[in-house]
N, C-alpha and C positions, 0 to 999 in steps of 0.2 A: 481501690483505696490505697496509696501509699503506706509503705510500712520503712520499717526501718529493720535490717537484718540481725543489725548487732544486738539489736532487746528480745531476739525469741532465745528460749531456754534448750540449753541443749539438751539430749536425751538424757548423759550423765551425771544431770544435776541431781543432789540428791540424792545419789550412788553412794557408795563408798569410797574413799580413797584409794585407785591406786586397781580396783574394780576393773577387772577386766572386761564386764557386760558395760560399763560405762563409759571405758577408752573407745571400745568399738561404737557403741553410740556415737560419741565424740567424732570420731574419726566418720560417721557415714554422714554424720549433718555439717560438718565442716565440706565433705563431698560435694553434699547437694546444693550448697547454697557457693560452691567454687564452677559448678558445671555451669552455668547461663554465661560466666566468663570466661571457659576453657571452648565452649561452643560457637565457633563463626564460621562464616561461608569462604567458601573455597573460590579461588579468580577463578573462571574456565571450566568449575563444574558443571555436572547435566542439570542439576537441579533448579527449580525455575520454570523450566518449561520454556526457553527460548527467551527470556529479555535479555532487552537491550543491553548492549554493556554500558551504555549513560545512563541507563535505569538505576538510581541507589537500590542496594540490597537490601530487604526487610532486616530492622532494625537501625539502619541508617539514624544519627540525630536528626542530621537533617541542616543547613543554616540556620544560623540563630537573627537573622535580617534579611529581607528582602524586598528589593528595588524590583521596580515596576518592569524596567527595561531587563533586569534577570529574568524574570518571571515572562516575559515574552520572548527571549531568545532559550530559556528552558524549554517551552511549550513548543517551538520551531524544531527543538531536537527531537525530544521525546516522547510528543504525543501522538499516539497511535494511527487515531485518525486520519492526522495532515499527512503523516509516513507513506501511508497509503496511497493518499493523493498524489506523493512527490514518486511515488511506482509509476506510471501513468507514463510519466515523459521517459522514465527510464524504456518504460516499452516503448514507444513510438521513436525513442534516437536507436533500437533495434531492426525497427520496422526501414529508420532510413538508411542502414546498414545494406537492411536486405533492396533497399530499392538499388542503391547501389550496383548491388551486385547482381542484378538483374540486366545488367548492361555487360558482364562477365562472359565468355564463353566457359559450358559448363563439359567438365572433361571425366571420361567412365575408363575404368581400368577392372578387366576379369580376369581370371586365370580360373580353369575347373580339369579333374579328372574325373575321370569315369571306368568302369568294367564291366564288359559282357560275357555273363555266359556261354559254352559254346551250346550248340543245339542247329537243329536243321533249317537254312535258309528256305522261304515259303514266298511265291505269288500263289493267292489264292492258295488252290488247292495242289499248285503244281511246287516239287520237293528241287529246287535249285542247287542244292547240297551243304555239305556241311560247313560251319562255320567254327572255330577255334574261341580259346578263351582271348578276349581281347584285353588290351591296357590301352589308355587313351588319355588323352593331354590337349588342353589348347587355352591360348591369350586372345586378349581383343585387346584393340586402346582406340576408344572412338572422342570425337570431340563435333562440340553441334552448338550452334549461335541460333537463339529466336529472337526476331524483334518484331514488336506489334505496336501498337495504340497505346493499350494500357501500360505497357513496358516505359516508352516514353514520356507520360503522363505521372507516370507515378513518385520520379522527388519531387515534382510539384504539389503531388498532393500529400504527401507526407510531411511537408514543409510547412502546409496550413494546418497538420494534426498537429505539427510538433507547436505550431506558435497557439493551437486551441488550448492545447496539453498545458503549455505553459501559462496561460490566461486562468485557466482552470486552478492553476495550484497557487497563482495570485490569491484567486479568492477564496480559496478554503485557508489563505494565511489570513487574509485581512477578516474572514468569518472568525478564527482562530484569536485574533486577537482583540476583536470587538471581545468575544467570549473572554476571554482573559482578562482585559483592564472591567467588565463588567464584575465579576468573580473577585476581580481584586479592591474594587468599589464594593461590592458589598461585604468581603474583609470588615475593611474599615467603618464603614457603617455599623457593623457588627460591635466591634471594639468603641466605636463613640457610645449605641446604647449602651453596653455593659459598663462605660464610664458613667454613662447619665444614672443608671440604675444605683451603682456605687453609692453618688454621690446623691442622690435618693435616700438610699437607708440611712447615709449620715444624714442627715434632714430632720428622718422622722425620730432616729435615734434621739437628738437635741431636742427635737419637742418632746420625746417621752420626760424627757432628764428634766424641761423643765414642766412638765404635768404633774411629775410625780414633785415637784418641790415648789408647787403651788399649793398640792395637797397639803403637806407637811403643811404648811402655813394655813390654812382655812383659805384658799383663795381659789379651788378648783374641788372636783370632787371625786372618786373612785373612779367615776365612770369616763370620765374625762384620759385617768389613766389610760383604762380600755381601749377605748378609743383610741390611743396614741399608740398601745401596743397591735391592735390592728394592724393599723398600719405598719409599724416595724415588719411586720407577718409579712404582708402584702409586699413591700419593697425585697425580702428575702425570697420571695415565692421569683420574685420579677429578675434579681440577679441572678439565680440558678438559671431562668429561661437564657437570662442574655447569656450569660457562660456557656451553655448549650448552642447556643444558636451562635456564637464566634467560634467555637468550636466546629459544627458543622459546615461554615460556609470554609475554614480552611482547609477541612475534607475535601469540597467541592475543588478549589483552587488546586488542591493537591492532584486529585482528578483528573485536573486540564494540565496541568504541568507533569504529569505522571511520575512524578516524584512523593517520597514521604516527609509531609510537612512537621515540624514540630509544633506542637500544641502553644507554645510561648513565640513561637516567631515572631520577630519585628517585621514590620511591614513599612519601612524608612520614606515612602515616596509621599510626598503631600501632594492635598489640590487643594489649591485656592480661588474661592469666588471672585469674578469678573462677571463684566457686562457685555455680552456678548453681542458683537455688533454685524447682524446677518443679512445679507442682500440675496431675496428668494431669488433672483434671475441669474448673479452672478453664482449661486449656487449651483444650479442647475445644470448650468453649462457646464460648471466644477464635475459634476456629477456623470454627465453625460462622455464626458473625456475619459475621466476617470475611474469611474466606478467597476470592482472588478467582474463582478457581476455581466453586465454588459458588453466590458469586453469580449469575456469569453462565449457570446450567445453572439459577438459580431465576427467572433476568429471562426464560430462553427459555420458563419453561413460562407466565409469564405472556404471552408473544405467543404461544404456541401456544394457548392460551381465547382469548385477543382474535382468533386465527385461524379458531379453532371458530365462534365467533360469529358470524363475516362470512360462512362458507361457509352459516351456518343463515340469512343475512338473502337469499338466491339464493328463500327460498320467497315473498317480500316482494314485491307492488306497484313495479311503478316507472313515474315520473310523467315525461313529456315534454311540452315548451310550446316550441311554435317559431311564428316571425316573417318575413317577408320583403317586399321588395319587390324590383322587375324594369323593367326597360325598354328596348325593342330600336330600333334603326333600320333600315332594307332602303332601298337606293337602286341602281335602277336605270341601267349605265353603257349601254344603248339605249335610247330610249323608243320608236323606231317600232312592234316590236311592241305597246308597250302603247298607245300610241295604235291603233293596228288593235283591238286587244280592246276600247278604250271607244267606238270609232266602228260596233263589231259589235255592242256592248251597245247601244247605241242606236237602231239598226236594228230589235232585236229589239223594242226597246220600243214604238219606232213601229210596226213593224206591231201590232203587239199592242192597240193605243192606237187604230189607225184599225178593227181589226175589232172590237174594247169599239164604236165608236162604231156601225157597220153595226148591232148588237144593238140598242144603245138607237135608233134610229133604227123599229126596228123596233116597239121598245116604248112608242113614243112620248116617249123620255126627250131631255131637250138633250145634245148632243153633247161630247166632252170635248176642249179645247184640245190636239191632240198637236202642234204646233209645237217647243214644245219640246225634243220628242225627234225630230226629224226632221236626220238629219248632214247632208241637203243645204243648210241653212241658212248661213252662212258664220260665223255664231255662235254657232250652236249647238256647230257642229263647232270654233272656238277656245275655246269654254269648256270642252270638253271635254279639249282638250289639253290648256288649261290647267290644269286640275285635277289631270289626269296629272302635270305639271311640279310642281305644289305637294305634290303626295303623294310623287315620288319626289327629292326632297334632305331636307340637313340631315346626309347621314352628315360624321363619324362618330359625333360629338357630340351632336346635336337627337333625344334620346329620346325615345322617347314611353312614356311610362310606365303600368305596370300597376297593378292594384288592389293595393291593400295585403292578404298574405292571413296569416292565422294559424291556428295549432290547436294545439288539446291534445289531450293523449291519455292514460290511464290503462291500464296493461297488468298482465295478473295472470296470472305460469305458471300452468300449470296439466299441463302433460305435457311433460320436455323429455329424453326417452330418458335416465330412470336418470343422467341428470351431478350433478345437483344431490344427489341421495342419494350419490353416488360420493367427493362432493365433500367433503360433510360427511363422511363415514367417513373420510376420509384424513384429514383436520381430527383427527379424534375419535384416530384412529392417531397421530400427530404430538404430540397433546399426552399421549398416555399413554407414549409411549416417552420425552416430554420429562420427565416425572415417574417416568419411571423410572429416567433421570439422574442426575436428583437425589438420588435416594434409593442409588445407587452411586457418587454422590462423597461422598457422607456414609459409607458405608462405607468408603471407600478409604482418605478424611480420619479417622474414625476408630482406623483401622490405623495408618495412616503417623505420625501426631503421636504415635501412643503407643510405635513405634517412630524415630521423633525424637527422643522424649525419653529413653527408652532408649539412643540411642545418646551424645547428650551428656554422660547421669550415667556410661555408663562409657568417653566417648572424656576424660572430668575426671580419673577413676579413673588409667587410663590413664598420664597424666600425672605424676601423682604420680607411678606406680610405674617410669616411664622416668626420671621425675628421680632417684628413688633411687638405679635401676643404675646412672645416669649417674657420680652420685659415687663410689659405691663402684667402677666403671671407673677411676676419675681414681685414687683412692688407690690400687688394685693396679699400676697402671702404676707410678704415685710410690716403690710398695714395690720394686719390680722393676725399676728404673732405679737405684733405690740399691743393690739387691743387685748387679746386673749391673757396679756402678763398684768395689762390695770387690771383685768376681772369686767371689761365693758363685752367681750364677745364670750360665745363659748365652744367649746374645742371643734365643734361641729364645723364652724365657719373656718379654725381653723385647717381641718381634712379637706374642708372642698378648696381651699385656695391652694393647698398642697398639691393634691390631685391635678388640679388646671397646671398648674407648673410643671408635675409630671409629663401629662399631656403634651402640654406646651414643645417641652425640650426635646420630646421624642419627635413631635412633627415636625419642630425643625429640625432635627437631623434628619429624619428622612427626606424631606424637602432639598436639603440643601446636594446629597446624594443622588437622588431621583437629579437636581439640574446638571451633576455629574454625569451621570449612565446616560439620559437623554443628550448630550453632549455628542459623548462617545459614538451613540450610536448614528446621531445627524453624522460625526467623520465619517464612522464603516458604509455612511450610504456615500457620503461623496465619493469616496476614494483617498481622500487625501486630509493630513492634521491641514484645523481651521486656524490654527494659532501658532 
């Protein structure tokens, strides 16, 4: 219920002058009726829960008029639904992103350390010796190209998702806006009743005025009033419905445009009755071109062959070419044991080297210098550490690098347990029920347009024949309001010719609505405005 702020009482009425319990009254109701003004939403707060930023904020007025073609380019931004829809293509120019790059060579880069314990080297059960604590380091950089069937195949068929994708989001615009100018037809329908109802109460209001100054005169009688006030009842019960029910359907419109409508919105856009001149064949064909509908059930059977295709390229060759190189470090944090292993290797060598020489001695051959290998040397045995030292640094960085290695490879299925034939029959399934689609939206489309347009020649019809009763309503009442003031009829006759008038005015608005929204919706099956 509307109120007005400035007539409620403040707490310190009534107080005393000057009253300290009544300033602070003063002062908390002057607060509370400042806060609903000091209170708005913040740009870029969390609150909300994720809308839009073209969403108005609760509280919004909202426009104070609205154009049909607003109201469908609102409903393009902000309605939830269609958003959804318009996701769809976003993923699929993803998808040809990645086909794309399916023709890319794909390149891996590692680098890892690692630390072992030291502990005793083991075959089996046999004790090899001991091992040091170790540090360890290595890179790889490999690079590797496949190409197959489906590899090749695939922007073509990405190509028919993207033009399905976008077929698809045709037709949840043109379902989107059949819904909208529908919504917004019955807006206006809405606001015509609640003008008929109006101008109803004034009606009956006039005959009360002059029932009751027939009475005064002897020429009517109490009851006649009654009855006149009846009716006043009846036309107020019927404009509270229509204020409600214009109220609602702008909810509903609010709804599809996902904005907050204001309850007084203008609604600026007219329709004007025509005679609608419809050829069912050239529609059809209109229809069959166009329709979005159809479209997108003929974009799916073309990805459903470009589908076929890829699962038949599974019987195809596919070619692999990879690259790498590698390079590790190991550095030892003890060297004692590995000095004992190269002071042991050398041992072995030497005796080895002094019994080689025992043979040739015997063979009469000259003897071979094993000095060298002898650890009791004091150089021998620092060269030997030293080597040890030189081989075990450089971590983590001083790689040492492998050979560069490569390969290609050529691979041809040839048995891959029934997937591949499985593969292709779903493929071949898919595109036979996608063209079976087809050929059931063409029927449906068909049907529907031919009764579309059946329904417009006779929601035209229609029209006419609600505007006829309409007048002829008007005049029986006119004759029956003038009988009612000589005293030849009595009120009775005149409620029922009021009544038919009522009747009357509402079915022709409905009617003439109803030849709107059938309109509409004969477009949304063509594809395309008829006018």
């Amino acid at each position: 219920m509307p109120f007005n702020n400035s007539v409620l009482p403040l707490p310190c009425e009534g107080g005393p002058p000057g009253s300290r319990l009544g300033l602070a009254g003063a002062l908390a109701a002057v607060l509370l009726l400042t806060l609903p003004v000091l209170s708005f939403p913040v740009e870029g707060s969390g609150f909300g829960g994720g809308a839009h930023a073209q969403t108005p904020y609760a509280g919004d007025p909202g426009p104070t008029s609205l154009s049909l073609e607003e109201a469908l380019e609102l409903a393009r931004q902000n309605n939830p639904d269609f958003r959804v829809q318009q996701t769809q293509v976003e993923s699929v120019e993803r998808q040809r992103r990645q086909a794309r790059g399916d023709f890319l060579p794909s390149a891996n880069i590692s680098n890892s350390y690692g630390y072992q314990a030291s502990g005793e080297r083991r075959v089996e059960s046999v004790v090899i010796g001991d091992d040091p604590d170790v540090l360890s380091s290595s890179y790889s950089l490999s690079m590797s190209y496949s190409l197959n069937g489906q590899t090749l195949l695939r922007p073509g068929q990405v190509r028919a998702q993207m033009a399905e994708a976008q077929a698809q989001v045709e037709g949840a615009g043109s379902g989107l806006r059949a819904e909208v100018i529908d919504s917004y037809l019955s807006v206006l329908q809405a606001d015509a009743q609640l003008e008929q109802a109006r101008n109803e109460l004034e009606r009956v209001e006039l005959n009360l005025r002059q029932a009751r100054a027939q009475v005064e005169v002897g020429a009517a009688t109490p009851l006649d009033v009654r009855r006149a006030e009846v009716q006043v009842g009846q036309a107020e019960v019927q404009v509270v419905q229509s204020e409600n029910s214009a109220l609602a359907t702008r909810l509903a419109l609010g709804r599809l445009l996902a904005v907050d409508l204001r309850e007084d919105v203008e609604l600026v856009t007219s329709f004007e009755l025509f005679d609608p001149d419809l050829d069912i064949d050239a529609l059809l064909e209109r229809a069959y071109q166009a329709n979005p509908v159809l479209r997108a059930s003929r974009r799916t059977v073309e990805a459903a062959e470009v589908g076929t295709r890829s699962a038949r390229s599974q019987y195809l060759p596919s070619l692999n070419v990879s690259a790498g190189i590698s390079g590790s470090v190991f550095q030892a944090r003890t060297l004692d044991p590995l000095f004992d292993n190269a002071l042991s290797s050398l041992s072995s060598q030497f005796s080895s080297c002094l019994e080689d020489n025992r043979l040739r001695e015997l063979l009469g051959d000259p003897p071979r210098d094993c000095s060298q290998f002898n650890p009791e040397i004091p150089e021998v045995e620092e060269a030997a550490r030293q080597q040890v030292r030189d081989r075990e640094q450089g971590w983590p960085f001083s790689y040492r690098r492998q050979p560069l290695s490569m390969s290609v490879s050529l691979s041809i299925p040839i048995f891959t347990g029934y997937s591949r034939s499985n593969s292709v029959e779903e493929a071949r399934l898919s595109e036979r029920n996608a063209r079976e689609q087809v050929r059931s939206e063409e029927l449906r489309l068909n049907s529907e347009v031919r009764t579309a347009a059946r329904a417009v020649q006779t929601a035209r019809r229609t029209v006419e024949l609600q505007e006829r009763i309409r007048e002829t309503s008007t005049e029986e009442l006119r004759l029956a309001q003038e009988r009612f003031r000589l005293g030849l009829a009595s009120s009775i006759e005149v409620a029922d010719a009021q009544a038919n008038l009522s009747q009357a005015e509402r079915d022709e608005i409905n009617a003439v609505y109803e030849f709107f929204q059938s309109f509409a919706a004969l477009e949304s099956l063509v594809g395309e405005t008829l006018r």
